[in-house]
C-alpha angles and dihedrals in degrees: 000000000000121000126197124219100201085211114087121240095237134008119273108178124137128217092228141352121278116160098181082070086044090064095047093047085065086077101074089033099056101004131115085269092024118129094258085057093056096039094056093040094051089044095047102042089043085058094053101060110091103220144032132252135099102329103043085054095055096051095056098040083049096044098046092053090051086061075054080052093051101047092049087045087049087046095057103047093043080057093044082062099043108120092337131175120244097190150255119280117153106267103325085066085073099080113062102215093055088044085051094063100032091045084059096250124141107265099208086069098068087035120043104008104050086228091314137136113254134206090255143096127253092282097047100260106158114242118258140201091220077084097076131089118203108156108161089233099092089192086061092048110036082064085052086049083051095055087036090060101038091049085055099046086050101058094034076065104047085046085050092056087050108062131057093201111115094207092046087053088040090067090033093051091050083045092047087052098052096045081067090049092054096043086055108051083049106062085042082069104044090049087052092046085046089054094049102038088018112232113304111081120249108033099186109071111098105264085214088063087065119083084249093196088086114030098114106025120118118213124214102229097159142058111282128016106246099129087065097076083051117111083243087065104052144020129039115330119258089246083059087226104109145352137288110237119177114207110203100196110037108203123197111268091197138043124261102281110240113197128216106251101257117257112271096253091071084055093211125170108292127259097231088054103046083051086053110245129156128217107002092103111115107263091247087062096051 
């Protein structure tokens, strides 16, 4: 059961309208990191474990104040919209839907949403569910929660540098703190889970079912061999199940495949023409 508190969590109140900010704030509102994307991971990933405690709990406390996230988010861009000006361009300025494109808005505003904020990124990709990650193994997505999180504090940042409104960097700078928080408290999470499974996800697959040889070389696939002063490189694993080789010159472990010609019916490209010969083709196929 889900219960709505009409106040917002925090203020989000501009000093004045701007709508060309409205469109980029979109970005952390509908976009891959964006604050729908969280909610719904969170949630999602919250209503698949089986069972209750500690984490399920996080995940809901943390997902349902995201939705708080999205309606202040919402709220702010609706005001940034708010009477505002689409711009004065000669005459084509006096009709609000071509201002709006030539005054660099985001025409979709004026359009589709009535001034309203939409389920979309600052370009007006629709938001997608493809963005979410809900796995079942909560070691495996709380680190997605880690990068979900970083990538949003990022670009709350980045948003933040971009504005002089001080309404606009009051929300920002409340965003920008509880995307610490949450960073924080997940990488609390992941530590405890690592303590308990140990690092590699997922820790229950028999380690002797895994062509161990290899389970901790690096292989030098690029020009130069930089990465093999790296800790990844040398030294004991950080599974502490193993140790770290480098192998400076990778050879190939199996022969060149060779695949069977497809049967006629594919009609792929013909064997005789992808090894290069001339005039061996029937003469109904010339």
């Amino acid at each position: 059961m889900f219960y709505h508190i009409k106040e917002l969590q925090y203020h989000a109140k501009p000093e004045r309208p701007d709508p060309i900010f409205a469109r980029q704030l979109q970005e952390v509102l509908g976009g891959q990191f964006g604050e729908i994307s969280v909610a719904l991971q969170y949630f999602f990933q919250g209503w698949s474990v089986r069972g209750n405690g500690k984490y399920k709990d996080l995940l809901m406390d943390t997902g349902a104040e995201e939705l708080a996230h999205i309606e202040m988010l919402a709220t702010m861009i609706a005001r940034l919209l708010d009477g505002a000006p689409v711009g004065d361009l000669e005459d084509a300025a006096k009709d609000p839907v071509v201002a709006a494109i030539l005054g660099g808005m985001n025409p979709q505003h004026a359009i589709v949403s009535g001034l309203g904020a939409m389920p979309a990124d600052s370009v007006g990709n629709r938001w997608t569910a493809d963005y979410i990650i809900a796995s079942g193994n909560l070691l495996a997505d709380f680190r997605a929660n880690l990068n979900a999180e970083s990538q949003g504090r990022l670009q709350a940042v980045r948003l933040y540098e971009a504005t002089n409104d001080r309404g606009v960097k009051d929300m920002l700078s409340w965003l920008i703190a509880r995307d610490r928080m949450h960073q924080n408290q997940w990488i609390a999470a992941i530590k405890e889970l690592e303590a308990k499974e140990n690092v590699v996800v997922p820790s229950t697959f028999p380690k002797e079912l895994e062509k161990q040889e290899v389970s901790y070389t690096l292989f030098n696939f690029s020009k130069g061999n930089e990465s093999a002063t790296g800790r990844w490189a040398q030294g004991p694993s950080i599974d502490k199940q193993g140790t770290f080789n480098y192998v400076e010159n990778p050879v190939p472990l199996a022969k060149q495949p060779k695949l069977k010609p497809a049967p006629p019916y594919i009609h792929n490209t013909l064997p005789i023409v992808l090894s290069g010969g001339k005039g061996m083709l029937p003469p109904n196929m010339k």
